[in-house]
N, C-alpha and C positions, 0 to 999 in steps of 0.2 A: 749461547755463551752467557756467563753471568756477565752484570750491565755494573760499571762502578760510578755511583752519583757522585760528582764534586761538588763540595760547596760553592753556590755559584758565586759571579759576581753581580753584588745586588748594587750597585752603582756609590755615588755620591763620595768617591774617595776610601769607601769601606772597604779594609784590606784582613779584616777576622771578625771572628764571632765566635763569644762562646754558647759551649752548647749547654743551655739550661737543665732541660728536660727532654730524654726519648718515650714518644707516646706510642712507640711498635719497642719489639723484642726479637732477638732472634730465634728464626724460626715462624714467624708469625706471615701470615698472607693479608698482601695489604692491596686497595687498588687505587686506580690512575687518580693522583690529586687530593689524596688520604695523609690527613697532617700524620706527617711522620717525626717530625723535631722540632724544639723551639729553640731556637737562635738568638743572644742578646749580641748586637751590633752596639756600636759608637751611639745608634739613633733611638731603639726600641729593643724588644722584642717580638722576633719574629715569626710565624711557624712556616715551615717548610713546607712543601706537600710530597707525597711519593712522585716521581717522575711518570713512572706506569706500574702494569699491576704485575706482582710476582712475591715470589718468598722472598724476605730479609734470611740473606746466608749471614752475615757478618754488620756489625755495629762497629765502626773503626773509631770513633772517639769515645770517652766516657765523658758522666756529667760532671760538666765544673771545669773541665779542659779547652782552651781556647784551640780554635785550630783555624786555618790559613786558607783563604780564595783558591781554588784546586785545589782544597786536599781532599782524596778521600773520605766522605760521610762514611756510605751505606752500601754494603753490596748487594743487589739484588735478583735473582733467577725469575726468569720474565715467567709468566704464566702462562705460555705456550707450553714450554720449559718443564715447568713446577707445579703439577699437578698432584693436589691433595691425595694422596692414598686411602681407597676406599678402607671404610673401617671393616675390619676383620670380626668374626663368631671369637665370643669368650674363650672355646674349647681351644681354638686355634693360636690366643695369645701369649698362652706356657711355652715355655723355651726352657734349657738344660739349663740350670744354673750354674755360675763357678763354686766350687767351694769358697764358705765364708770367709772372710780373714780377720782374725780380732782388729778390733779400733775401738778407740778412745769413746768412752759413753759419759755423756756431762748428767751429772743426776743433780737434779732442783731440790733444793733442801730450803728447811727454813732461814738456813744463814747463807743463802744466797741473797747478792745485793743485786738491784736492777742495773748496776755497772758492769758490764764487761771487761776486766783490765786488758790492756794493750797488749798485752804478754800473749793473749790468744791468739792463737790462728784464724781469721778467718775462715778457712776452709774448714774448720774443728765443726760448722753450722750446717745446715742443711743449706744445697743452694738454692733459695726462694726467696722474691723478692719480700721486700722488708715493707713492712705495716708504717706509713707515714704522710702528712700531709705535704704537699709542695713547700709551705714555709717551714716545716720541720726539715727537709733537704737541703733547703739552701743555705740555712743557719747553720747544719754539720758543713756542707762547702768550706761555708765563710770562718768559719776553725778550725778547718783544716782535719776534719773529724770522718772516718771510714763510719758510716750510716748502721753498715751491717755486720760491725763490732757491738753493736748494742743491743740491748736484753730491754724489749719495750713494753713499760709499765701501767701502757693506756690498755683502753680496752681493747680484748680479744688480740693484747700484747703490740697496741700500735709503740712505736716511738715516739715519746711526746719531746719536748721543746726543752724541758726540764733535765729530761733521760740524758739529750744530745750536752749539754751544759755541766751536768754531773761528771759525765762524760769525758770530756775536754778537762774538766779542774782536776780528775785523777790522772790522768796522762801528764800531764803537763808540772804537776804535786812533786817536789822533790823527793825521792826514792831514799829512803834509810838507809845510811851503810850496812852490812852484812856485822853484826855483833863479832868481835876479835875480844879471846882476854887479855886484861890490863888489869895492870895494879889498880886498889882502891885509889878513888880520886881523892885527891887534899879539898879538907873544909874551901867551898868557894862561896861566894852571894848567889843570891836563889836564881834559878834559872828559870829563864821565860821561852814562850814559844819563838822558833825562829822567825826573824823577819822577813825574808825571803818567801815564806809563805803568805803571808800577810799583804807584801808586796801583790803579788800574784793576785792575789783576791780584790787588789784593789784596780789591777787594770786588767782591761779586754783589747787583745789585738786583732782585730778583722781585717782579712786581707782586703786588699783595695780592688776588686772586679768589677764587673760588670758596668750597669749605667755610671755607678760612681765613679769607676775609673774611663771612663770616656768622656764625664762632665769635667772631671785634673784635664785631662791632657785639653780638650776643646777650650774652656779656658784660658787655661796656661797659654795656649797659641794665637788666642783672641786676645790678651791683654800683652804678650809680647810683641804681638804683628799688627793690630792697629795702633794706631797713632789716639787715644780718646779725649773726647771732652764731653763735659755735660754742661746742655744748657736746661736753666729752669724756668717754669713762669706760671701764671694761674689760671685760671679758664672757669669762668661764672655758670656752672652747670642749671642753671636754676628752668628754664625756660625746657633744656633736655629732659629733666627731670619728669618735670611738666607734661611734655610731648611723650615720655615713657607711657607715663601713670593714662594715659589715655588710648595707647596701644596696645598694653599687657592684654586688655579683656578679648582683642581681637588674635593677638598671635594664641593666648591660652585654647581659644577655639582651634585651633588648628594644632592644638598640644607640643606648644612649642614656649617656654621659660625664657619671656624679656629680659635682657639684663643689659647696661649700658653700653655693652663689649660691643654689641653690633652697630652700633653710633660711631664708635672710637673708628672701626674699621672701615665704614663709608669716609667718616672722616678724614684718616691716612690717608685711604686711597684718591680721594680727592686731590689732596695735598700732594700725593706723589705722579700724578699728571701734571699738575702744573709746574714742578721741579724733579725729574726726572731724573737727574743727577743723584736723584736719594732710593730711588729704586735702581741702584746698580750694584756691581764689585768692581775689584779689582784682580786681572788675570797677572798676576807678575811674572810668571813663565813665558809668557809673550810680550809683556809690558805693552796691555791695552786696557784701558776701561771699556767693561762690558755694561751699555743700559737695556736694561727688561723692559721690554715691552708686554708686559704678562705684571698682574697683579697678585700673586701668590703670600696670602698673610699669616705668620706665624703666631700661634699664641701660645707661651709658654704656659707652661701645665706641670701643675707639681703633683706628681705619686709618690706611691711607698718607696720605690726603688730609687727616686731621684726627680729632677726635671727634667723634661721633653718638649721638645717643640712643634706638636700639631701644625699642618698649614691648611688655611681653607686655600683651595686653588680657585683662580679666575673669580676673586672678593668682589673686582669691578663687575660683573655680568650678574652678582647676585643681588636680591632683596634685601632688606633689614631682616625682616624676617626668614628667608632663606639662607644668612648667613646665621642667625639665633640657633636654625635648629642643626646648620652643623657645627659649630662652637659643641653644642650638646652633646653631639653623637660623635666628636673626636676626644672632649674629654672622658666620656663614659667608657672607650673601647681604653684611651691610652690608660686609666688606672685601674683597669682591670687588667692590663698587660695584653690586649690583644690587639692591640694597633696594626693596621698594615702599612709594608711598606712606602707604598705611594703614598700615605698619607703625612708623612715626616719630611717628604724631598720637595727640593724648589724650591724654599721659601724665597724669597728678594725682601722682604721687611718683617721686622716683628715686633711684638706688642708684649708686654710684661704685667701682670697686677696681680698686688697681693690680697687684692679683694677686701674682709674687714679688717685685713693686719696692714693695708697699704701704707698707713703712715705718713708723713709730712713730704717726705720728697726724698729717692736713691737717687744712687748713681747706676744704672743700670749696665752690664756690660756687651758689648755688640755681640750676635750671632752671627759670627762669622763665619763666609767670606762675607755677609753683609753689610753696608757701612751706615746702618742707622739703628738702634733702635730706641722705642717707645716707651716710656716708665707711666702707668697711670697709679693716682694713689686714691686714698680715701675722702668721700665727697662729708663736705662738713658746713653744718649752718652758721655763719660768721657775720658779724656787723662790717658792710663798707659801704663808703660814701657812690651814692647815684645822684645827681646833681645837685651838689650840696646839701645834701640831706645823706642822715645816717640809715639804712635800711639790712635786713636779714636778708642774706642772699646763699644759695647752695654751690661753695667754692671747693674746686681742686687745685692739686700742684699735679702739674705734669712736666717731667721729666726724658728729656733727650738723649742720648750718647752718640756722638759722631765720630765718623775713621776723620780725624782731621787730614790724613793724607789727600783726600779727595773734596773732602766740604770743609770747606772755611767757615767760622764761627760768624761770622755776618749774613750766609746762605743759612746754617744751621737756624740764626733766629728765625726769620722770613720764614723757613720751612714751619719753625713752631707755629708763629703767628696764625699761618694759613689755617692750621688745625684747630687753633685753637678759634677761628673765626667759622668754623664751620659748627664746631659745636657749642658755639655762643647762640649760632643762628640756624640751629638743626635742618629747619624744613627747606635749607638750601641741600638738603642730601637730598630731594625728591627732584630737585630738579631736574630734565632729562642729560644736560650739561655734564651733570655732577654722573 
Protein backbone atom coordinates (compact mmCIF):
# COMPACT_ATOMS: atom_id res chain seq x y z
CA UNK A 1 0.00 0.00 0.00
CA UNK A 2 1.21 3.51 -0.71
CA UNK A 3 2.83 4.95 2.70
CA UNK A 4 1.63 8.91 3.39
CA UNK A 5 4.69 10.82 5.28
CA UNK A 6 3.27 13.61 7.64
CA UNK A 7 5.01 16.40 8.46
CA UNK A 8 6.29 15.34 11.65
CA UNK A 9 6.41 16.92 14.97
CA UNK A 10 9.86 18.41 15.31
CA UNK A 11 9.23 19.54 18.89
CA UNK A 12 10.04 22.95 20.60
CA UNK A 13 6.32 24.19 20.27
CA UNK A 14 6.71 24.21 16.33
CA UNK A 15 3.19 23.70 14.94
CA UNK A 16 4.16 24.48 10.82
CA UNK A 17 6.70 24.90 8.38
CA UNK A 18 6.98 26.09 5.34
CA UNK A 19 8.14 24.22 2.63
CA UNK A 20 11.10 25.97 0.85
CA UNK A 21 12.36 23.72 -1.58
CA UNK A 22 11.49 19.72 -2.99
CA UNK A 23 14.88 18.05 -3.79
CA UNK A 24 12.71 14.77 -5.22
CA UNK A 25 9.80 15.10 -7.95
CA UNK A 26 7.27 13.00 -8.62
CA UNK A 27 7.91 10.00 -10.01
CA UNK A 28 11.48 9.85 -8.83
CA UNK A 29 12.87 6.82 -6.56
CA UNK A 30 14.34 7.89 -3.75
CA UNK A 31 15.90 5.90 -0.58
CA UNK A 32 15.69 5.44 3.22
CA UNK A 33 16.92 8.97 4.64
CA UNK A 34 17.47 10.79 1.08
CA UNK A 35 16.83 14.62 1.78
CA UNK A 36 13.66 14.88 0.36
CA UNK A 37 12.38 18.54 1.47
CA UNK A 38 13.66 21.63 3.18
CA UNK A 39 11.30 22.99 5.70
CA UNK A 40 11.69 26.53 7.16
CA UNK A 41 10.31 26.26 10.83
CA UNK A 42 9.89 29.23 13.60
CA UNK A 43 13.85 28.10 14.18
CA UNK A 44 15.78 27.20 10.86
CA UNK A 45 15.59 25.56 7.98
CA UNK A 46 15.40 22.24 7.89
CA UNK A 47 15.68 19.20 5.40
CA UNK A 48 13.60 16.34 5.77
CA UNK A 49 14.82 12.95 4.74
CA UNK A 50 12.74 10.09 2.90
CA UNK A 51 11.11 7.98 5.76
CA UNK A 52 12.22 4.67 3.45
CA UNK A 53 12.87 3.88 -0.04
CA UNK A 54 10.18 3.94 -2.77
CA UNK A 55 8.70 6.03 -5.70
CA UNK A 56 7.27 9.61 -4.85
CA UNK A 57 3.59 8.98 -6.30
CA UNK A 58 2.39 12.43 -5.22
CA UNK A 59 4.06 15.79 -3.78
CA UNK A 60 0.90 17.26 -1.59
CA UNK A 61 2.32 20.81 -0.97
CA UNK A 62 3.94 23.20 -3.28
CA UNK A 63 6.86 25.66 -2.56
CA UNK A 64 6.16 28.71 -0.79
CA UNK A 65 3.09 26.98 1.06
CA UNK A 66 3.10 26.56 4.67
CA UNK A 67 1.48 23.49 5.88
CA UNK A 68 0.59 22.07 9.39
CA UNK A 69 2.23 19.10 11.99
CA UNK A 70 0.21 15.96 10.17
CA UNK A 71 -0.36 17.21 7.19
CA UNK A 72 0.27 15.27 4.41
CA UNK A 73 3.89 15.85 2.72
CA UNK A 74 4.60 13.04 0.48
CA UNK A 75 3.13 9.90 -0.84
CA UNK A 76 5.33 7.18 -1.24
CA UNK A 77 5.21 3.37 -2.87
CA UNK A 78 7.60 1.43 -0.85
CA UNK A 79 10.13 -0.21 -3.02
CA UNK A 80 8.93 -3.68 -2.52
CA UNK A 81 6.01 -2.04 -4.19
CA UNK A 82 7.79 0.00 -6.86
CA UNK A 83 10.00 -1.58 -8.86
CA UNK A 84 11.68 0.40 -11.81
CA UNK A 85 10.59 -1.09 -15.20
CA UNK A 86 13.17 -2.76 -17.04
CA UNK A 87 14.00 -0.44 -19.92
CA UNK A 88 12.54 -1.75 -23.06
CA UNK A 89 14.52 -2.27 -27.08
CA UNK A 90 13.77 1.11 -29.16
CA UNK A 91 11.72 -0.97 -31.74
CA UNK A 92 9.44 -1.74 -28.89
CA UNK A 93 8.89 1.96 -27.75
CA UNK A 94 6.32 3.04 -30.84
CA UNK A 95 2.98 3.00 -29.80
CA UNK A 96 -0.27 4.12 -32.12
CA UNK A 97 -0.44 7.59 -31.82
CA UNK A 98 -3.77 9.74 -31.34
CA UNK A 99 -4.44 11.96 -34.04
CA UNK A 100 -2.96 15.56 -33.63
CA UNK A 101 -4.99 18.09 -32.39
CA UNK A 102 -4.14 21.79 -33.46
CA UNK A 103 -2.79 24.00 -30.31
CA UNK A 104 -1.61 27.07 -29.77
CA UNK A 105 2.23 27.49 -31.08
CA UNK A 106 4.05 30.62 -29.44
CA UNK A 107 6.67 31.60 -32.11
CA UNK A 108 9.85 33.82 -30.81
CA UNK A 109 10.23 36.80 -32.81
CA UNK A 110 12.40 39.59 -32.38
CA UNK A 111 9.71 41.75 -30.47
CA UNK A 112 9.32 39.18 -28.12
CA UNK A 113 10.19 40.60 -24.63
CA UNK A 114 11.76 38.46 -21.83
CA UNK A 115 8.38 39.10 -19.93
CA UNK A 116 5.72 36.77 -20.02
CA UNK A 117 2.43 38.83 -19.54
CA UNK A 118 0.12 37.37 -16.98
CA UNK A 119 -2.60 36.89 -19.43
CA UNK A 120 -0.83 33.57 -20.40
CA UNK A 121 -1.62 30.37 -19.42
CA UNK A 122 0.65 28.65 -17.81
CA UNK A 123 -0.08 25.45 -19.15
CA UNK A 124 0.43 27.47 -23.00
CA UNK A 125 4.60 26.14 -21.78
CA UNK A 126 5.94 22.95 -21.93
CA UNK A 127 5.75 21.27 -18.51
CA UNK A 128 9.60 21.21 -17.52
CA UNK A 129 11.07 22.41 -14.77
CA UNK A 130 12.30 26.09 -15.05
CA UNK A 131 16.03 27.16 -15.27
CA UNK A 132 16.74 29.02 -11.78
CA UNK A 133 18.90 29.48 -8.75
CA UNK A 134 17.34 28.90 -5.10
CA UNK A 135 17.61 32.74 -4.51
CA UNK A 136 15.97 33.48 -7.92
CA UNK A 137 12.76 31.18 -6.40
CA UNK A 138 12.37 32.59 -3.33
CA UNK A 139 12.37 36.31 -4.52
CA UNK A 140 9.47 35.18 -7.20
CA UNK A 141 7.68 33.58 -3.64
CA UNK A 142 8.26 36.57 -1.86
CA UNK A 143 6.19 38.63 -4.94
CA UNK A 144 3.96 36.50 -5.12
CA UNK A 145 5.27 35.66 -8.73
CA UNK A 146 4.32 32.02 -10.69
CA UNK A 147 8.31 31.22 -11.59
CA UNK A 148 7.10 29.41 -14.64
CA UNK A 149 5.19 32.40 -16.22
CA UNK A 150 8.55 33.72 -17.13
CA UNK A 151 10.56 33.68 -20.38
CA UNK A 152 14.36 33.34 -18.88
CA UNK A 153 16.89 35.53 -20.18
CA UNK A 154 20.19 33.98 -18.59
CA UNK A 155 22.01 31.65 -20.08
CA UNK A 156 20.83 28.60 -21.82
CA UNK A 157 17.28 30.64 -20.67
CA UNK A 158 17.86 30.51 -16.86
CA UNK A 159 15.59 33.04 -14.94
CA UNK A 160 17.52 35.54 -13.59
CA UNK A 161 16.51 37.94 -10.57
CA UNK A 162 16.00 40.66 -12.95
CA UNK A 163 13.52 38.44 -15.24
CA UNK A 164 11.39 37.68 -11.84
CA UNK A 165 11.28 41.70 -10.97
CA UNK A 166 10.44 42.71 -14.62
CA UNK A 167 8.22 40.43 -14.04
CA UNK A 168 6.26 41.39 -11.06
CA UNK A 169 6.33 45.42 -12.25
CA UNK A 170 4.23 44.28 -15.46
CA UNK A 171 1.73 42.47 -13.57
CA UNK A 172 1.20 44.49 -10.96
CA UNK A 173 1.58 48.01 -13.92
CA UNK A 174 -1.79 49.45 -14.20
CA UNK A 175 -3.68 48.09 -17.47
CA UNK A 176 -4.80 50.86 -19.97
CA UNK A 177 -8.45 51.13 -20.54
CA UNK A 178 -9.66 49.63 -23.87
CA UNK A 179 -9.68 53.03 -26.20
CA UNK A 180 -13.75 54.17 -26.56
CA UNK A 181 -14.49 57.09 -29.03
CA UNK A 182 -15.05 60.53 -27.52
CA UNK A 183 -15.20 63.81 -28.59
CA UNK A 184 -11.98 65.86 -28.97
CA UNK A 185 -10.80 66.99 -25.62
CA UNK A 186 -10.88 70.84 -24.77
CA UNK A 187 -7.40 72.64 -24.56
CA UNK A 188 -6.18 71.34 -21.02
CA UNK A 189 -2.46 71.85 -19.22
CA UNK A 190 0.13 69.34 -20.36
CA UNK A 191 -0.32 66.14 -19.23
CA UNK A 192 2.13 64.20 -17.16
CA UNK A 193 2.67 60.48 -16.52
CA UNK A 194 0.37 59.04 -14.08
CA UNK A 195 1.27 58.87 -10.44
CA UNK A 196 0.17 55.77 -9.60
CA UNK A 197 2.76 54.33 -11.61
CA UNK A 198 5.31 56.14 -10.02
CA UNK A 199 4.02 55.19 -6.76
CA UNK A 200 4.51 51.56 -7.58
CA UNK A 201 8.05 51.93 -8.58
CA UNK A 202 8.81 53.54 -5.54
CA UNK A 203 7.67 50.83 -3.18
CA UNK A 204 8.26 46.93 -2.88
CA UNK A 205 5.76 44.80 -0.73
CA UNK A 206 7.40 41.43 0.35
CA UNK A 207 5.33 39.30 2.02
CA UNK A 208 6.19 38.58 5.50
CA UNK A 209 7.34 34.49 5.62
CA UNK A 210 9.44 32.45 6.60
CA UNK A 211 12.45 33.30 9.38
CA UNK A 212 11.22 36.82 9.24
CA UNK A 213 7.91 36.02 9.98
CA UNK A 214 8.77 33.76 12.97
CA UNK A 215 11.35 36.44 14.41
CA UNK A 216 7.34 39.29 14.42
CA UNK A 217 5.75 36.74 16.14
CA UNK A 218 8.84 35.41 18.63
CA UNK A 219 9.40 38.90 19.51
CA UNK A 220 6.20 40.19 19.66
CA UNK A 221 5.54 37.48 22.42
CA UNK A 222 9.07 37.98 24.02
CA UNK A 223 8.54 41.56 24.56
CA UNK A 224 4.77 41.34 25.52
CA UNK A 225 5.20 38.28 28.04
CA UNK A 226 8.28 39.16 29.80
CA UNK A 227 8.42 41.62 32.26
CA UNK A 228 12.21 43.39 30.86
CA UNK A 229 15.03 45.32 32.18
CA UNK A 230 18.42 46.00 31.25
CA UNK A 231 21.23 46.30 33.40
CA UNK A 232 24.60 47.87 32.15
CA UNK A 233 28.13 48.12 33.27
CA UNK A 234 31.77 47.64 31.91
CA UNK A 235 34.30 44.89 32.10
CA UNK A 236 38.24 45.78 31.80
CA UNK A 237 38.89 43.20 29.00
CA UNK A 238 42.57 44.02 28.86
CA UNK A 239 44.15 41.01 30.73
CA UNK A 240 41.53 38.52 28.43
CA UNK A 241 42.81 40.12 25.57
CA UNK A 242 46.13 39.19 26.70
CA UNK A 243 45.29 35.62 27.73
CA UNK A 244 43.67 35.52 23.78
CA UNK A 245 46.74 36.70 21.94
CA UNK A 246 48.71 33.92 23.71
CA UNK A 247 46.24 31.11 22.93
CA UNK A 248 45.24 31.80 19.26
CA UNK A 249 48.82 30.25 18.08
CA UNK A 250 47.69 27.00 20.10
CA UNK A 251 43.91 26.68 19.14
CA UNK A 252 45.09 27.68 15.17
CA UNK A 253 47.18 24.38 15.55
CA UNK A 254 44.20 22.52 16.00
CA UNK A 255 42.43 24.64 13.10
CA UNK A 256 40.11 26.23 15.24
CA UNK A 257 39.63 30.65 15.03
CA UNK A 258 40.04 32.33 18.74
CA UNK A 259 37.70 34.81 19.25
CA UNK A 260 36.58 36.17 22.66
CA UNK A 261 32.97 34.33 22.41
CA UNK A 262 34.43 31.27 24.04
CA UNK A 263 35.54 33.34 27.27
CA UNK A 264 32.19 35.20 27.39
CA UNK A 265 30.62 31.63 27.55
CA UNK A 266 32.86 29.84 30.27
CA UNK A 267 32.15 32.96 31.74
CA UNK A 268 28.15 32.82 31.69
CA UNK A 269 28.33 29.53 32.47
CA UNK A 270 30.26 30.14 35.42
CA UNK A 271 28.03 32.68 36.62
CA UNK A 272 24.89 30.64 36.03
CA UNK A 273 26.08 27.81 38.73
CA UNK A 274 26.38 30.08 41.03
CA UNK A 275 22.90 31.70 40.46
CA UNK A 276 20.74 29.34 39.08
CA UNK A 277 17.72 31.27 39.10
CA UNK A 278 19.20 32.64 35.67
CA UNK A 279 19.43 29.41 34.06
CA UNK A 280 15.73 28.89 34.27
CA UNK A 281 11.88 29.71 32.64
CA UNK A 282 8.99 30.10 33.49
CA UNK A 283 6.13 27.10 32.92
CA UNK A 284 2.84 29.38 33.30
CA UNK A 285 0.57 26.50 32.42
CA UNK A 286 1.43 24.91 35.63
CA UNK A 287 2.62 27.95 37.33
CA UNK A 288 6.11 26.52 38.34
CA UNK A 289 9.63 27.79 37.78
CA UNK A 290 11.59 25.37 35.98
CA UNK A 291 15.77 25.44 36.84
CA UNK A 292 18.24 23.63 34.32
CA UNK A 293 20.44 21.86 35.31
CA UNK A 294 22.09 21.48 31.86
CA UNK A 295 24.20 24.41 30.50
CA UNK A 296 22.92 24.78 26.87
CA UNK A 297 24.26 28.40 25.27
CA UNK A 298 22.66 30.33 22.71
CA UNK A 299 24.43 32.38 20.30
CA UNK A 300 22.68 34.50 18.07
CA UNK A 301 23.72 34.55 14.60
CA UNK A 302 22.77 36.76 11.97
CA UNK A 303 22.15 35.20 8.05
CA UNK A 304 20.62 36.35 4.87
CA UNK A 305 17.35 35.13 5.99
CA UNK A 306 17.17 36.61 9.52
CA UNK A 307 18.59 35.65 13.05
CA UNK A 308 19.05 32.37 14.69
CA UNK A 309 19.81 31.18 17.60
CA UNK A 310 22.54 28.20 17.51
CA UNK A 311 23.04 26.51 20.94
CA UNK A 312 26.27 24.83 22.04
CA UNK A 313 24.87 22.09 24.23
CA UNK A 314 26.55 20.89 27.61
CA UNK A 315 28.99 24.62 27.28
CA UNK A 316 29.84 23.57 31.08
CA UNK A 317 31.69 19.92 30.06
CA UNK A 318 33.42 21.74 27.22
CA UNK A 319 36.86 23.43 26.66
CA UNK A 320 37.69 26.92 25.48
CA UNK A 321 38.73 25.65 22.68
CA UNK A 322 36.14 22.96 22.19
CA UNK A 323 33.47 25.43 22.43
CA UNK A 324 35.71 27.92 19.61
CA UNK A 325 35.37 25.28 17.16
CA UNK A 326 31.75 24.81 17.66
CA UNK A 327 30.67 28.42 17.72
CA UNK A 328 32.44 27.89 14.12
CA UNK A 329 30.84 25.02 12.87
CA UNK A 330 27.05 26.18 14.03
CA UNK A 331 27.65 29.45 12.48
CA UNK A 332 28.94 28.13 9.11
CA UNK A 333 26.03 25.35 8.78
CA UNK A 334 23.36 28.10 10.10
CA UNK A 335 24.32 30.76 7.18
CA UNK A 336 24.47 28.43 4.81
CA UNK A 337 20.83 27.28 5.72
CA UNK A 338 21.85 23.97 6.70
CA UNK A 339 21.42 23.84 10.26
CA UNK A 340 20.06 20.88 11.95
CA UNK A 341 17.50 20.62 14.05
CA UNK A 342 18.98 19.72 17.37
CA UNK A 343 21.13 22.28 16.91
CA UNK A 344 18.62 25.23 17.58
CA UNK A 345 16.69 23.38 20.67
CA UNK A 346 17.32 23.69 24.48
CA UNK A 347 18.90 26.70 24.73
CA UNK A 348 18.44 27.93 28.77
CA UNK A 349 20.81 31.27 28.01
CA UNK A 350 21.90 33.23 25.36
CA UNK A 351 24.61 35.49 24.30
CA UNK A 352 24.09 38.46 21.58
CA UNK A 353 27.11 40.39 19.68
CA UNK A 354 27.29 42.56 17.05
CA UNK A 355 30.84 41.98 16.68
CA UNK A 356 32.64 45.31 14.92
CA UNK A 357 29.18 46.88 14.64
CA UNK A 358 28.74 46.20 18.58
CA UNK A 359 28.56 49.65 19.72
CA UNK A 360 28.41 51.32 23.00
CA UNK A 361 25.67 49.43 24.73
CA UNK A 362 21.63 47.74 23.44
CA UNK A 363 19.10 46.64 25.05
CA UNK A 364 18.97 43.27 24.07
CA UNK A 365 15.58 41.40 23.95
CA UNK A 366 15.12 37.96 25.86
CA UNK A 367 14.97 34.53 23.98
CA UNK A 368 12.25 33.46 25.19
CA UNK A 369 10.85 31.34 27.35
CA UNK A 370 14.38 32.27 28.76
CA UNK A 371 14.64 34.91 31.46
CA UNK A 372 18.28 36.22 30.76
CA UNK A 373 20.06 37.36 28.09
CA UNK A 374 23.72 38.63 27.38
CA UNK A 375 24.45 41.83 25.06
CA UNK A 376 28.47 42.01 24.51
CA UNK A 377 29.56 45.00 22.50
CA UNK A 378 32.75 46.37 20.94
CA UNK A 379 36.02 46.21 22.94
CA UNK A 380 37.80 49.75 22.87
CA UNK A 381 41.08 51.31 24.11
CA UNK A 382 39.96 54.10 26.58
CA UNK A 383 41.89 56.16 29.36
CA UNK A 384 40.69 55.06 33.15
CA UNK A 385 41.96 55.62 36.46
CA UNK A 386 44.14 52.42 38.11
CA UNK A 387 45.25 53.77 41.31
CA UNK A 388 45.27 57.14 40.84
CA UNK A 389 46.87 57.12 37.93
CA UNK A 390 45.47 57.56 34.49
CA UNK A 391 46.24 54.43 32.18
CA UNK A 392 44.91 52.69 28.51
CA UNK A 393 43.02 49.87 29.33
CA UNK A 394 40.79 47.47 26.81
CA UNK A 395 37.01 48.32 28.00
CA UNK A 396 33.67 46.92 27.18
CA UNK A 397 29.96 47.65 27.89
CA UNK A 398 28.06 44.66 28.51
CA UNK A 399 24.62 44.53 28.56
CA UNK A 400 21.87 42.42 30.43
CA UNK A 401 18.13 41.93 29.93
CA UNK A 402 16.04 40.25 32.64
CA UNK A 403 12.29 38.60 32.82
CA UNK A 404 11.93 40.89 35.75
CA UNK A 405 8.99 38.63 36.76
CA UNK A 406 11.50 36.20 38.08
CA UNK A 407 14.90 38.22 38.71
CA UNK A 408 14.87 41.22 40.54
CA UNK A 409 17.17 43.98 39.52
CA UNK A 410 19.51 43.61 42.67
CA UNK A 411 19.98 39.52 41.64
CA UNK A 412 20.32 40.88 37.99
CA UNK A 413 23.39 43.15 39.11
CA UNK A 414 25.21 40.38 41.22
CA UNK A 415 24.53 38.03 38.27
CA UNK A 416 26.42 40.83 36.00
CA UNK A 417 29.08 41.41 38.58
CA UNK A 418 29.93 37.53 38.69
CA UNK A 419 30.60 37.74 34.88
CA UNK A 420 32.05 40.38 34.77
CA UNK A 421 34.63 39.20 37.49
CA UNK A 422 35.45 36.28 35.65
CA UNK A 423 36.41 37.95 32.68
CA UNK A 424 38.47 40.55 34.49
CA UNK A 425 40.31 37.52 35.78
CA UNK A 426 40.12 34.90 32.88
CA UNK A 427 42.43 32.12 34.30
CA UNK A 428 39.66 31.68 36.97
CA UNK A 429 37.93 29.78 33.84
CA UNK A 430 40.61 27.07 34.13
CA UNK A 431 40.01 26.32 37.33
CA UNK A 432 38.57 22.87 37.92
CA UNK A 433 35.74 24.74 40.13
CA UNK A 434 34.80 26.80 37.38
Amino acid sequence: MPFEFKLPDIGEGIHEGEIVKWLVKEGDFVREDQPMVEVMTDKATVEIPAPRAGKILKLHAKEGEVVTVGSVLVTIEEISEAKPEPKREAVTVAAPQPKPEPEPVAVASAATTAVTTPSQSPTAAPTQRVLATPATRKLARELGVDIAQIQGTGPGGRVTDEDVRRFAAVRTAPQPPTPTPAPAPKPTAPAFAPSAVVTDRREERIPLRGIRKRIVEHMHKSKTTAAHFTYVDEVDMTELVQLREQMKPLAEQKGVKLTYLPFIVKASVAALKEMPMLNASLDEATGEIVIKKYYNIGIATATDDGLIVPVIKDADRKSIVEIAAEIERLAKVAREGKIALQDIQGGTFTITSLGALGGLFATPIINYPEVAILGIHEIKRRPVVRDDQIVIRDIMYVSLSFDHRLIDGDVGARFCKKIISYLENPKLLFLELV
